[in-house]
N, C-alpha and C positions, 0 to 999 in steps of 0.2 A: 433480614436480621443476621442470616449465615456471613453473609459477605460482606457485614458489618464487621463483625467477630473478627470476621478471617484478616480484615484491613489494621485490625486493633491488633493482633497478635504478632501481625510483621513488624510493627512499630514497637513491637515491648522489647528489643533489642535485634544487635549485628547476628548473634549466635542461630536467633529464630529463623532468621530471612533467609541465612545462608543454609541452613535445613534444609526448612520446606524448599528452595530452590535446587539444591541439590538431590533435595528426593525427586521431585518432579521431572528436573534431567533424567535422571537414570530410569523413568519410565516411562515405556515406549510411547510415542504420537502425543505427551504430557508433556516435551518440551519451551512449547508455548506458554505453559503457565510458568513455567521459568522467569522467562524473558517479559513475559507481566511484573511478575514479581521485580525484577531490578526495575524497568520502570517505573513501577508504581514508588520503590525506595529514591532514585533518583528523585523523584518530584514532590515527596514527601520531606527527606534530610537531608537531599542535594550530592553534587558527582559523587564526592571520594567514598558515601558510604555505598548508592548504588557502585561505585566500579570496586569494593570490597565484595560484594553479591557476585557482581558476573565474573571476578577471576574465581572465587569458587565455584561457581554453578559454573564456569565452563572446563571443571579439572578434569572428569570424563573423557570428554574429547581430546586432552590435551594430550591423555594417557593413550587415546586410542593413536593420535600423531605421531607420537613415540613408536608406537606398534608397526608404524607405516600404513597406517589408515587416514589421508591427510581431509579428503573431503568430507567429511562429518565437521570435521573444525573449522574447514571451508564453509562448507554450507552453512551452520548452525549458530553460527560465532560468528565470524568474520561477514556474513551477508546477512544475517539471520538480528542475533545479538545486539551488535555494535550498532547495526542503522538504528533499533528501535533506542539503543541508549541514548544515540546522538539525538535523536530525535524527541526524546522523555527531557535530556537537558536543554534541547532551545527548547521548546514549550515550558518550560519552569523561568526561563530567562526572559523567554518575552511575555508570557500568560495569556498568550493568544494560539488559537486554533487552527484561526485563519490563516494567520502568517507562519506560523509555523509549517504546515503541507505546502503554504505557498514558498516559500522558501526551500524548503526539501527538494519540493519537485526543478526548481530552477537548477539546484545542487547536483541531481542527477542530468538533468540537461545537459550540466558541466561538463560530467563526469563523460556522459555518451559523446560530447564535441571531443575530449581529450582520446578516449579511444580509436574513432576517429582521425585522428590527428596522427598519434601514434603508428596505429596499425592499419594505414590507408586501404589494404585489401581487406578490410573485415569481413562486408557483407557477402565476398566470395569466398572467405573461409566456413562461415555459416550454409552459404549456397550448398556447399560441399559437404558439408556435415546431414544439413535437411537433407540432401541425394539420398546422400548413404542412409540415412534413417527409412526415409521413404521406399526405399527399392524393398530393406532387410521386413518395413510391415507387408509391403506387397508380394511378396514372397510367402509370408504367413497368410494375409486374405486373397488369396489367387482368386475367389471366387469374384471379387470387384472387376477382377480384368483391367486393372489399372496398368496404362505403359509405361514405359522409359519416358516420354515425350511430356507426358502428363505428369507425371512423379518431376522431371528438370524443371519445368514450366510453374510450379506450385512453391518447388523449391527458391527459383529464382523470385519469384514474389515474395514468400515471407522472409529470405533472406533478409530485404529492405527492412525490415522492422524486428527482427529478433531478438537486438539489442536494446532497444527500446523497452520488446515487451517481459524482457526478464528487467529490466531496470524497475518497469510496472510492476512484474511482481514481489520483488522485492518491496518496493516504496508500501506497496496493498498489504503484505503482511507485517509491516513494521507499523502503519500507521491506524490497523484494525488492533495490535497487540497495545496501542498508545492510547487509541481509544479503552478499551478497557481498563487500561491502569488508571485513566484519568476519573473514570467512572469509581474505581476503588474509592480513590483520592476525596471527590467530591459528596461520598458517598458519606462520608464521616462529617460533612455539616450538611445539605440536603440535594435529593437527588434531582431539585427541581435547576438548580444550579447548571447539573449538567446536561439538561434538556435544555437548558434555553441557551448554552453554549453552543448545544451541537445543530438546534435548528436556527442560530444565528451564522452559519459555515456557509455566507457570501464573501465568493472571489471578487478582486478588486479590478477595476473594467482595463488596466494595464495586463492581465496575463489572461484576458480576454484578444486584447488585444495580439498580445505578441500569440497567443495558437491561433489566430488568423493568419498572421503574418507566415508562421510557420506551414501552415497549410497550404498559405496559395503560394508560396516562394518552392516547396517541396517536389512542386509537380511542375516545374519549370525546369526548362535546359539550364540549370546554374550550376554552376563549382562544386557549392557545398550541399546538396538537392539533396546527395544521399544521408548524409549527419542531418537535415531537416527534417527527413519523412521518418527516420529512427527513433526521432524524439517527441512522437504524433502521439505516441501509445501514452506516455508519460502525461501529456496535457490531459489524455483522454480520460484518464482516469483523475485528476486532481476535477475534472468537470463533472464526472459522473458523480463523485461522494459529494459535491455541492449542490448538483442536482435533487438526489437523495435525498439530502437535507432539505434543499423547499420546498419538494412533494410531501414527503414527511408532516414537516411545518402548515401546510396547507390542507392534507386532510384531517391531522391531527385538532382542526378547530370545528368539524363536525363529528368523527364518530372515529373511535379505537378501533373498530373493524376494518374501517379503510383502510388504516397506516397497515394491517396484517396481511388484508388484500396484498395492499402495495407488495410490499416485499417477499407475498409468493407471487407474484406476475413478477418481479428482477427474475426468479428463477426461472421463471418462464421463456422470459425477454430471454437470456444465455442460453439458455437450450434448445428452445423453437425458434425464438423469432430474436436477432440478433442486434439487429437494425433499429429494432424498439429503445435501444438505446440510445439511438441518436436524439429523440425527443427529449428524452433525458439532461443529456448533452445543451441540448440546444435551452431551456428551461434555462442550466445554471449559465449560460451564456449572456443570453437576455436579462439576468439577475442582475448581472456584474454591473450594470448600466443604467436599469430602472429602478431595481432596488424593488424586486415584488413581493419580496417579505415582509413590508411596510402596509398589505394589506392585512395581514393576519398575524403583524406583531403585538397588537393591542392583546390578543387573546392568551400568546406566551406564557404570560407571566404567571397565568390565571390553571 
C-alpha cells in the first residue's frame, strides 16, 4: 500500500517528482531511487516529462562538474541515468520486456565493437591498468605471496573481457533500476501483471543463437576474436536474468519457499560456487528453443 501511495504522489504533478528526485540524489547511496523515479515518470507520462526529472535530479552533479569533480556526473548520469532512461523509454515504446534487454544488450554489443574499432589497443590498455591495480593490492596483502608472473598472467586474462563486463554492469544496474519502476508502474492496476511479465522474460532462439556463434568464433585465431570474447559477459547476463525468470516461474507453481530458496543459493552460486551459474545459463538457452515455460504457464495466471 506504501508503494502504492508513493507511485500516486509522483504522478500528482512535475513539482513532486522533481523533489523527491532531487531529495534522493543528495542522499548518499539513495541515488538509485532517483533514477527509479524518472523511469518510473518516463513510462508513466512519457520522454519530455521524465527528461524534466533527470535534468533536475541530475543539478548536483552538474554543480559538482563545475567544481572540477567530472566523475560523479560520469558515473551517475551519463552511465548510470541516461542507460536507465533510454531504457524506461524503449520499454514504453515497445511494451515488452523481452525485447527491450534484448535489444539493449545488442546496443552495447555495438557499442563494445565500436570501441574496439576505435581504440584497437584496448585490451592492453586495460592489461596495463589490471598490472598496476594488481601489484598496488599485492603490495597491501604480501601475506598471499602473489608474484609479478601471476599478477601479468591474471591481468592479461581479464583484460579480454573488462570491457564487456563494465558494459554488464552497467546494462545490470540499469535494467534492475527498470525493473523496479515497471513494478511501480504496474503496481497501480495489479501486481499480478507484473509477475506474469517478468516470468514470461524468454529470449528469442536468434540471440541464442548469435551467443553461440559468439562463443565458438571468440576462442578461434580470428581478426576480431578479441571484440567477441568482450562481448561474452554482456550475453552472459541478458541469459542469466532469463534464466532467473524460468526458475522463478517453475518453482513458483509449488511452493513460495522455493522461489526464497532460489535466490539465496544465486548468492551462494557468486560467492562459493561460481560455475552454478552456468546451469542457469544454460536453462534460459534451452528456453529460447523449447519454450519450457509452456509447462507451467497454465499456472501463471492463477
Amino acid at each position: 500500500m506504501r508503494l502504492v501511495n508513493f507511485s500516486r504522489y509522483l504522478l500528482k504533478g512535475r513539482r513532486e517528482a522533481i523533489l523527491l528526485a532531487l531529495l534522493f540524489t543528495m542522499i548518499p547511496f539513495f541515488h538509485w531511487v532517483s533514477v527509479v523515479i524518472v523511469a518510473f515518470i518516463v513510462l508513466q507520462k512519457g520522454l519530455y516529462e521524465g527528461l524534466m526529472v533527470l535534468m533536475w535530479s541530475s543539478l548536483p552533479y552538474v554543480v559538482l562538474a563545475g567544481l572540477g569533480y567530472w566523475q560523479p556526473l560520469i558515473d551517475s548520469i551519463l552511465l548510470g541515468s541516461l542507460c536507465v532512461f533510454g531504457l524506461a523509454a524503449l520499454l514504453r515504446r515497445l511494451t515488452s520486456l523481452k525485447w527491450t534487454i534484448q535489444i539493449a544488450a545488442l546496443f552495447f554489443v555495438g557499442a563494445i565493437f565500436l570501441l574496439h574499432t576505435f581504440f584497437p589497443h584496448l585490451s592492453a590498455w586495460w592489461a596495463d591498468e589490471l598490472l598496476q591495480t594488481g601489484q598496488l593490492l599485492a603490495k597491501q596483502a604480501a601475506f598471499l605471496k602473489i608474484n609479478r608472473d601471476q599478477i601479468k598472467a591474471l591481468a592479461t586474462l581479464f583484460s579480454e573481457y573488462a570491457t564487456g563486463v563494465q558494459a554488464m554492469m552497467i546494462l545490470l544496474f540499469a535494467f534492475i533500476n527498470l525493473l523496479i519502476a515497471r513494478y511501480l508502474q504496474l503496481l497501480l492496476v495489479s501486481p499480478v501483471i507484473f509477475r506474469l511479465e517478468w516470468l514470461s522474460l524468454k529470449l528469442d532462439y536468434f540471440m541464442s543463437i548469435l551467443f553461440m556463434v559468439f562463443a565458438v568464433i571468440a576462442f578461434l585465431p580470428y581478426p576480431y576474436a578479441h571484440f567477441l570474447k568482450d562481448a561474452l559477459p554482456v550475453f552472459v547476463l541478458i541469459f542469466s536474468v532469463a534464466g532467473i525468470s524460468l526458475i522463478h516461474g517453475y518453482l513458483s507453481v509449488y511452493r513460495r519457499a522455493w522461489v526464497n530458496l532460489f535466490y539465496i543459493m544465486l548468492i551462494v552460486f557468486t560467492i562459493v560456487f561460481p560455475a552454478g551459474w552456468l546451469g542457469i545459463i544454460l536453462a534460459a538457452w534451452l528456453d529460447s528453443f523449447l519454450n519450457l515455460r509452456k509447462y507451467f504457464s497454465y499456472k501463471m495466471s492463477k
